[in-house]
C-alpha positions as CSV (number, residue, x, y, z in Angstrom):
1,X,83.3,74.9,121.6
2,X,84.5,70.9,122.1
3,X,87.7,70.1,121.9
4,X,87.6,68.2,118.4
5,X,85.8,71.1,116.6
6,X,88.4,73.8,118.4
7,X,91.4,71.6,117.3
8,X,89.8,70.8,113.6
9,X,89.2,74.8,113.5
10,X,92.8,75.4,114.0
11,X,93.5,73.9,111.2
12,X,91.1,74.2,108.6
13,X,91.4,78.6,109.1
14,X,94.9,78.7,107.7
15,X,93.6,76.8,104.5
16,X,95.0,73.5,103.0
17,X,98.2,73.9,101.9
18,X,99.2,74.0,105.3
19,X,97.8,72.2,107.1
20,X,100.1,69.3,107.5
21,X,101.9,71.9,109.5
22,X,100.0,72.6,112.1
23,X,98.7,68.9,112.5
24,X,100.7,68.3,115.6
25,X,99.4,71.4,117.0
26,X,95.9,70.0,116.4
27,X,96.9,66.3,117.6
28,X,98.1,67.7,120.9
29,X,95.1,69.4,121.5
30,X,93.3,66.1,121.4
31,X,95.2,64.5,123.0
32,X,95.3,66.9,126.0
33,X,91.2,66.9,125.4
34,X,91.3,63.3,126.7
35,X,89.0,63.1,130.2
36,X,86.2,64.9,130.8
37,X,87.7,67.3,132.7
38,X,90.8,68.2,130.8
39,X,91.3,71.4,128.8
40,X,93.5,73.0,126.8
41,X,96.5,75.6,128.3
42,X,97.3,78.1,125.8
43,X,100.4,80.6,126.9
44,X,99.9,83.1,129.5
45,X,97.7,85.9,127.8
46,X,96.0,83.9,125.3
47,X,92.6,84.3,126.8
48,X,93.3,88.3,125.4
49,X,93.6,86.9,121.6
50,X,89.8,85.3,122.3
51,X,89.1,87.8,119.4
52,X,92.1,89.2,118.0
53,X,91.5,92.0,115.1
54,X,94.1,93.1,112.8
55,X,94.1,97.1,111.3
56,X,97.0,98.0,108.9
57,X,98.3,97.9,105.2
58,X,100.0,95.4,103.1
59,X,102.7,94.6,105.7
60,X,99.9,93.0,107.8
61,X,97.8,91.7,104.9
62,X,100.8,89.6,103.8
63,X,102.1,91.4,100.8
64,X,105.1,89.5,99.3
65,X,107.3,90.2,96.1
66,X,104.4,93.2,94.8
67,X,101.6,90.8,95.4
68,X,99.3,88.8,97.9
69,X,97.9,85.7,98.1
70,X,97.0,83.1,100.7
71,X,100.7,81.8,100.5
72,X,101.6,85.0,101.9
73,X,99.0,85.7,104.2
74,X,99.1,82.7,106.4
75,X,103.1,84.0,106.6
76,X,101.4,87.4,107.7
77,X,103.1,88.8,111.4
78,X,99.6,89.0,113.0
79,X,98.9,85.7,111.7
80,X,102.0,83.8,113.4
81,X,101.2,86.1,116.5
82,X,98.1,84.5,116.8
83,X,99.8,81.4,115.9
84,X,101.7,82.0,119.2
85,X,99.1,82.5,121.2
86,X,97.6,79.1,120.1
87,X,94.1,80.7,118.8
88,X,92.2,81.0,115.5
89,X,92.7,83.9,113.0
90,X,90.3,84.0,110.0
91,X,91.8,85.2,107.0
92,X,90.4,86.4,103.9
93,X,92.3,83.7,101.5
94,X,93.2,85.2,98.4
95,X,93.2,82.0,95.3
96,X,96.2,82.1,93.0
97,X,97.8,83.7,91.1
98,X,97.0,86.5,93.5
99,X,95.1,89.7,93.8
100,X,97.1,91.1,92.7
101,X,99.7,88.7,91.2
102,X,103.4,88.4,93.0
103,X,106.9,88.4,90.9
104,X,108.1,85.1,90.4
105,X,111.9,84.4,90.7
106,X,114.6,85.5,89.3
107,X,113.8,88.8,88.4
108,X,115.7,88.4,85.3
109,X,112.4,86.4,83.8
110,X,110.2,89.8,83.9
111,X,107.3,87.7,84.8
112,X,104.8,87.6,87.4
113,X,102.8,84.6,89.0
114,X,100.1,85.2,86.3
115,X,102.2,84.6,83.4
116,X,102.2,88.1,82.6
117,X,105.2,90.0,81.8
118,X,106.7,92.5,84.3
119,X,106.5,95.2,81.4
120,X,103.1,95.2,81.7
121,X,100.9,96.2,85.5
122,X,99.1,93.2,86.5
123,X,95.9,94.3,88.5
124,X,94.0,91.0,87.7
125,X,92.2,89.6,91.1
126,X,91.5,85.7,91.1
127,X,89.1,86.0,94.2
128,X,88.6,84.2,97.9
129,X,90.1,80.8,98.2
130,X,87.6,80.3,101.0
131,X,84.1,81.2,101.1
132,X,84.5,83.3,105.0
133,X,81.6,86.2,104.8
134,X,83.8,89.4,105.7
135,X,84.9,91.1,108.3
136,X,87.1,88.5,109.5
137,X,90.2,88.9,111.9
138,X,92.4,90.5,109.3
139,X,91.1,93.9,108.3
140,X,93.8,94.7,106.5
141,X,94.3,96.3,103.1
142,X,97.6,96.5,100.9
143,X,97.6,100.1,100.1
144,X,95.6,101.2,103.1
145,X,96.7,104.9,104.4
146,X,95.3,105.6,107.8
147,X,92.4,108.1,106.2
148,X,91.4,104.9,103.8
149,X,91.2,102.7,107.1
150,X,89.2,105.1,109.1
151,X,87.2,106.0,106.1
152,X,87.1,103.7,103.0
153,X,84.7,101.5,102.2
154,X,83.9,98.9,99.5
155,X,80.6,101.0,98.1
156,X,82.9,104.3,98.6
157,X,86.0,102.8,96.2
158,X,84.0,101.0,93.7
159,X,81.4,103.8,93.0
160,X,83.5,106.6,93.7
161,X,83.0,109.0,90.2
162,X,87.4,109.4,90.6
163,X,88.0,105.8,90.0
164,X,90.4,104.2,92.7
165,X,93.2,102.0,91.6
166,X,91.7,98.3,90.2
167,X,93.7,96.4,93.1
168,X,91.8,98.2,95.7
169,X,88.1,98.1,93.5
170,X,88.9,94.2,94.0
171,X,90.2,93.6,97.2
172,X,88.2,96.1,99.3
173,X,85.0,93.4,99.1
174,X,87.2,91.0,99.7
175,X,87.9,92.5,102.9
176,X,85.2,94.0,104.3
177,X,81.6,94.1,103.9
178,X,80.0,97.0,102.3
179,X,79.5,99.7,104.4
180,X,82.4,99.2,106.8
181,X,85.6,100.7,106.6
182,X,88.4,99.0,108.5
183,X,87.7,100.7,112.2
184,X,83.6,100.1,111.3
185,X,84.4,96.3,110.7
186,X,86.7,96.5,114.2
187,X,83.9,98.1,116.3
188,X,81.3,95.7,115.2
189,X,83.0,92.8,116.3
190,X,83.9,92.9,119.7
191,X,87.8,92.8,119.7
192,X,89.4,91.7,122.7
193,X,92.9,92.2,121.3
194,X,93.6,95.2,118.7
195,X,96.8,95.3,116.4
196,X,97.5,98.8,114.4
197,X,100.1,98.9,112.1
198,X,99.5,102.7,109.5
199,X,101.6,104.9,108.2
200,X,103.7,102.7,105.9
201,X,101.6,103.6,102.7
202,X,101.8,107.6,103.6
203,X,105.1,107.7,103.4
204,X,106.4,104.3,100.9
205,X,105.1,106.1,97.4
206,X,107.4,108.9,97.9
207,X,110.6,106.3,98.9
208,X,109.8,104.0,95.9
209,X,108.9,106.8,93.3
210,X,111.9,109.1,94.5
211,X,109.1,112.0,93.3
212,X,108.6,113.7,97.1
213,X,105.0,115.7,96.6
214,X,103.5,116.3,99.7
215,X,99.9,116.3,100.5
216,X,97.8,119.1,101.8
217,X,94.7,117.0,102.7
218,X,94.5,113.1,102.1
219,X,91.2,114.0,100.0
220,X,92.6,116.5,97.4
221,X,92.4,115.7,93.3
222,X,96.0,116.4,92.9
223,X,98.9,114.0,92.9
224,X,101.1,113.4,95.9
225,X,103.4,110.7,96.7
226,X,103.6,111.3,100.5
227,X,101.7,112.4,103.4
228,X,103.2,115.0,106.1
229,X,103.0,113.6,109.7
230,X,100.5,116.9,110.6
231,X,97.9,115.4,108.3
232,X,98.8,111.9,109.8
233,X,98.5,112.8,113.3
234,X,94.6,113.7,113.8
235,X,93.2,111.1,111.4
236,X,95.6,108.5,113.3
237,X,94.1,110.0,116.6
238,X,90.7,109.1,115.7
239,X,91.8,105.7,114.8
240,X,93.5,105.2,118.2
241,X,90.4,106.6,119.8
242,X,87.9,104.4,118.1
243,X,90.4,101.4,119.0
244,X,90.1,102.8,123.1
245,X,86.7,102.1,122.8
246,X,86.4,98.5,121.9
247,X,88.2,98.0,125.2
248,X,90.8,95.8,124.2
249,X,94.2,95.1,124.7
250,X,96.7,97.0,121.7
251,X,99.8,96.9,119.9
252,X,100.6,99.7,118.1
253,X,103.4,99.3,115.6
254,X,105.9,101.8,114.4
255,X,106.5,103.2,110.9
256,X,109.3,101.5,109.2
257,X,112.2,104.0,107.9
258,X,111.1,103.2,104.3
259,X,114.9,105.4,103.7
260,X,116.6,102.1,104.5
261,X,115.0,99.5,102.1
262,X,117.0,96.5,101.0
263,X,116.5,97.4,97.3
264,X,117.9,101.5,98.4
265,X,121.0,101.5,96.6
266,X,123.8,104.7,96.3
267,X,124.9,106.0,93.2
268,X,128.4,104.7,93.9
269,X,127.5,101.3,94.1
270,X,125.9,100.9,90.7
271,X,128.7,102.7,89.6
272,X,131.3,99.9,91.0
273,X,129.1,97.5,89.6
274,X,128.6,99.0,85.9
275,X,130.5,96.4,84.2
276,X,128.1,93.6,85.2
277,X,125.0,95.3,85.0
278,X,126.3,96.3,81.0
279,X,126.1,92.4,80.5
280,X,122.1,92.9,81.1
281,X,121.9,95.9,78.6
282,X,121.7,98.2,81.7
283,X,124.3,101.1,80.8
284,X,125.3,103.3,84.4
285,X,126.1,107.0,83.2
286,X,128.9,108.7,84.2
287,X,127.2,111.1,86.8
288,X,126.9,107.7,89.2
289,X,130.2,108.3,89.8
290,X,130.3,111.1,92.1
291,X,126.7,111.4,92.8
292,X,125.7,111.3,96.0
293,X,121.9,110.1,95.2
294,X,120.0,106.6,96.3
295,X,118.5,104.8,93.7
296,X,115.4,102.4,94.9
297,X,117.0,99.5,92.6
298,X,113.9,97.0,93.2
299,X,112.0,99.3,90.8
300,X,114.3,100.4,88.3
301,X,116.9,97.8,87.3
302,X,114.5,94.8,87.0
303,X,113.2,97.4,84.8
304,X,115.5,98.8,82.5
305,X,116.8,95.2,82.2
306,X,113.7,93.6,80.6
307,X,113.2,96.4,78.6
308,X,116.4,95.6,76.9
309,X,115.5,91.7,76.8
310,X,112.3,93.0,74.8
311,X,114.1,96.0,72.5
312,X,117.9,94.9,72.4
313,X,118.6,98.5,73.0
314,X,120.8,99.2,76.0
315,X,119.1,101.2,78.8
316,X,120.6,104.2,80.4
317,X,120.6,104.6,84.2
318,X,121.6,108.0,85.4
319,X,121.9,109.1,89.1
320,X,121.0,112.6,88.7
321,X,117.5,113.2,90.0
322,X,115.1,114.8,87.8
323,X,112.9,117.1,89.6
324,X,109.2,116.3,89.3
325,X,110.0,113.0,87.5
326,X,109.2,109.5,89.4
327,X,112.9,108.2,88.8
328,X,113.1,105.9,91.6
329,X,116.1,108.8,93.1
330,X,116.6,110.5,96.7
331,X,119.1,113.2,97.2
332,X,120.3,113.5,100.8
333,X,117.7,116.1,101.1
334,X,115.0,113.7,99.9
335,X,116.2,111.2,102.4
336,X,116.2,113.8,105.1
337,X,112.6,115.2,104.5
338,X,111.5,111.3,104.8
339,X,113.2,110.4,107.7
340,X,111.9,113.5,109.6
341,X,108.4,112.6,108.3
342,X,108.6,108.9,109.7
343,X,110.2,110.3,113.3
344,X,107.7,112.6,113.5
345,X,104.8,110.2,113.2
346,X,106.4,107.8,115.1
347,X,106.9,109.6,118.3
348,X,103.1,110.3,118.0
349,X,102.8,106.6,117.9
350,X,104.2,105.8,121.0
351,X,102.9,108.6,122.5
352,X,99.7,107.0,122.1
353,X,100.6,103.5,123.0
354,X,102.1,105.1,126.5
355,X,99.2,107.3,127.2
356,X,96.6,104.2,126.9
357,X,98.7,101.8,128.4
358,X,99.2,99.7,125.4
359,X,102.0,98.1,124.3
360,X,104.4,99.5,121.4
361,X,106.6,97.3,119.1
362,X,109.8,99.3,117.4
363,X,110.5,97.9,113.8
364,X,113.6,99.6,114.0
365,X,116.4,97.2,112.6
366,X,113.6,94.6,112.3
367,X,112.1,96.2,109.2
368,X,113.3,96.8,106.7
369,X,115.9,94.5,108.3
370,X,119.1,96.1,106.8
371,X,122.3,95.7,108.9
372,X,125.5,95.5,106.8
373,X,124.4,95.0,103.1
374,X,126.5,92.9,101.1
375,X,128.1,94.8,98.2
376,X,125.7,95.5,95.4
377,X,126.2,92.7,92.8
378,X,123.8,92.8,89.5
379,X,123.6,89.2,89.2
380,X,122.2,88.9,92.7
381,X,119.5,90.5,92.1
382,X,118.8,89.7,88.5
383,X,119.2,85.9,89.0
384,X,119.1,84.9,92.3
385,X,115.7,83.5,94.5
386,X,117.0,85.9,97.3
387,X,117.9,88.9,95.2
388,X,117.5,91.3,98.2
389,X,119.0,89.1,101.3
390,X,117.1,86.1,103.3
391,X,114.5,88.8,104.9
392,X,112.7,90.7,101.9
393,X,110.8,89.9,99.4
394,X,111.4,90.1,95.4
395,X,109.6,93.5,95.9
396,X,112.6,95.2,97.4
397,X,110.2,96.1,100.0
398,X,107.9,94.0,102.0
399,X,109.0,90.9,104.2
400,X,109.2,87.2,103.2
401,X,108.0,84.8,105.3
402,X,111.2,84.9,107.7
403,X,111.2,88.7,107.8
404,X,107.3,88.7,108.9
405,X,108.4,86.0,111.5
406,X,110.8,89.3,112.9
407,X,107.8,91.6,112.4
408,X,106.1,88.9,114.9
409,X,108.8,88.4,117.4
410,X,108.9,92.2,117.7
411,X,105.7,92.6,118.2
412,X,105.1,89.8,120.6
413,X,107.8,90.3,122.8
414,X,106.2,94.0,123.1
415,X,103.2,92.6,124.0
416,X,104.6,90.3,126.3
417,X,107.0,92.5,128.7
418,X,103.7,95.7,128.5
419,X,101.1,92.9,129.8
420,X,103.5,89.9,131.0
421,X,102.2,87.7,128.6
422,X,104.5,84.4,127.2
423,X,103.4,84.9,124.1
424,X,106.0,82.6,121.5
425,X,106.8,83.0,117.8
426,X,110.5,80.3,117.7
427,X,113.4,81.6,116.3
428,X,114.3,84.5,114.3
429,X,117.3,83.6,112.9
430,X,116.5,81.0,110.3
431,X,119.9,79.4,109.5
432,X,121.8,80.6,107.1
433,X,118.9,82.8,105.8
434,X,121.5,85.5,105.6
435,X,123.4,84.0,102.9
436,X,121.0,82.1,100.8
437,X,120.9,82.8,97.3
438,X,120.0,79.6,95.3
439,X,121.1,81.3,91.9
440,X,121.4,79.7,88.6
């Protein structure tokens, strides 16, 4: 490829809204294409990235605030490590509002990017932004388990007679092609460089819903909320083994303790803070008091708060878990049974990563990025931009664009001290990110 076209690709595969920001990039390319002779230098390593592929679920699709579009893609951790290994990553660009639609800031507005009201699910799909025929380099799927991206296909979840979820009926051919599942699509195109990141969505249900139902096979007709590292294990295996084949270089990334989410809140807290969170019709019971329950507040109080703006009628929130009721509650035992789930499957991670000789990245205090959390404060989260600290989204859950820039750096400097590459992503600690709010 000449110099011009490999410097206008560059650009044009991250779409036009930002463009201006990798201009320079694309002007020093040129300029180092002057002479017949000259070439570009990438980092050490880069030549690996020739054809980088992406596997995973919504963390490296770019999910932000409980939605995705090409705002949040081109933020995406593989995409800014291919960034830093100065080579193209096509994207499947998702048009606005979204597929489906993020929440918009503050959360006290109840509304999502579409206009539609919070009280309401919004699984509307606007389409490509671009017209790229799939696979591309990111395979990856919000909602994706690691049996879905061994197995799923478009034909399988839009003609399956037990309908999947209308998110995934539209953003499967999106993706991938028809017959290709995410590891199909991988094989097919020659990877040079292989990124996995599973197990987020076998475990996140459970976390979120604070209803633990464990699966006996990732196929059953019955509910479950979460997925037990023994079922995770051999359909991970065949994954990784599927992956050995293409050859390539790998990152494998770890599970994130989904435990420790920014929105994961104790009873105690809501309890200090029940005078402020009356003033938004939310009413904390008594039982907060001494319970020693998390509540997963990025579901529930954005919740209970617009359904007063709509009713008038204050909403109750008790800490006292309800078996078999999706109450957004753990008990210690609930965050125990978790946490031993996400150990367990993350030791077979690296396991893997060190008996191939590839290269394991630990999102342990990178995500969710969750040091010492401020004191809970309902007016944070109900009216602030940053209602959940400068690294996570306005899902509770997923990344913003600096927390995926962590995700990156993680990952890269895994990458770089397994295979000695110089792989760069620039700075990690965005300033002042910690203590931005921009509130009302």
């Amino acid at each position: 490829m000449g110099c011009v076209r490999a410097a206008r690709l560059l650009v044009m595969t991250f779409g036009s809204r930002i463009r201006a920001t990798f201009f320079a990039l694309s002007a020093a390319a040129l300029v180092s294409c002057e002479g017949g002779a000259s070439h570009v230098d990438g980092p050490k390593g880069a030549n690996a990235f020739a054809r980088f592929v992406a596997l995973g679920t919504g963390l490296s699709m770019g999910v932000q605030s409980g939605g995705v579009l090409y705002e949040s893609q081109v933020e995406s951790w593989p995409a800014l490590l291919a960034r830093g290994a100065a080579v193209s990553f096509r994207i499947p660009l998702l048009r606005a509002p979204g597929c489906q639609p993020p929440r918009i800031a503050p959360l006290q507005l109840g509304v999502y990017l579409s206009g539609v009201s919070t009280t309401l699910v919004d699984s509307s799909c606007a389409g490509l932004l671009d017209t790229l025929t799939p696979p591309v380099n990111s395979l990856a799927i919000s909602g994706a388990s690691a049996y879905a991206a061994l197995n799923l296909t478009p034909k399988i979840v839009v003609n399956s007679a037990v309908p999947y979820p209308a998110g995934d009926r539209a953003r499967y051919p999106l993706v991938l092609a028809s017959t290709q599942s995410q590891v199909t699509a991988l094989r097919i195109q020659g990877a040079t460089f292989v990124s996995v990141e599973l197990g987020l969505t076998e475990v996140l249900g459970a976390a979120t819903s604070g209803l633990l139902v464990p699966a006996t096979s990732y196929t059953q007709t019955a509910p479950y909320t979460y997925v037990p590292a023994t079922l995770f294990a051999p359909v991970f295996g065949a994954i990784t083994d599927s992956v050995k084949l293409t050859g390539a270089k790998v990152v494998l990334l770890s599970v994130p303790k989904v435990t420790s989410l920014y929105a994961m809140r104790t009873a105690a807290e809501l309890w200090s803070d029940r005078a402020e969170l009356a003033t938004y019709g939310v009413n904390v019971t008594a039982d907060c008091a001494t319970s020693a329950n998390v509540i997963f507040t990025g579901a529930l109080v954005p919740a209970l708060a617009a359904k007063f703006a709509s009713t008038g009628a204050a909403q109750n929130l008790s800490c006292t878990d309800v078996p078999g009721a999706a109450d957004a509650i753990l008990t210690p035992a609930d965050v125990s049974a978790l946490d031993a789930v996400v150990t367990q499957m993350n030791a077979q991670i690296q396991q893997v990563a060190q008996t191939n000789g590839w290269a394991f990245a630990d999102l342990s205090g990178v995500f969710p990025y969750a040091p010492a959390k401020p004191a809970y404060v309902a007016a944070d989260q109900l009216t602030c931009v940053f209602p959940y600290g400068g690294y996570t989204s306005l899902d509770g859950v997923f990344p913003n664009a600096a927390g995926q820039q962590l995700i990156a750096y993680a990952a890269a400097s895994a990458i770089n001290t397994k295979y000695g590459f110089t792989l760069s992503i620039g700075p990690t600690s965005p300033t002042g990110v910690l203590a931005v709010k921009l509130c009302p």
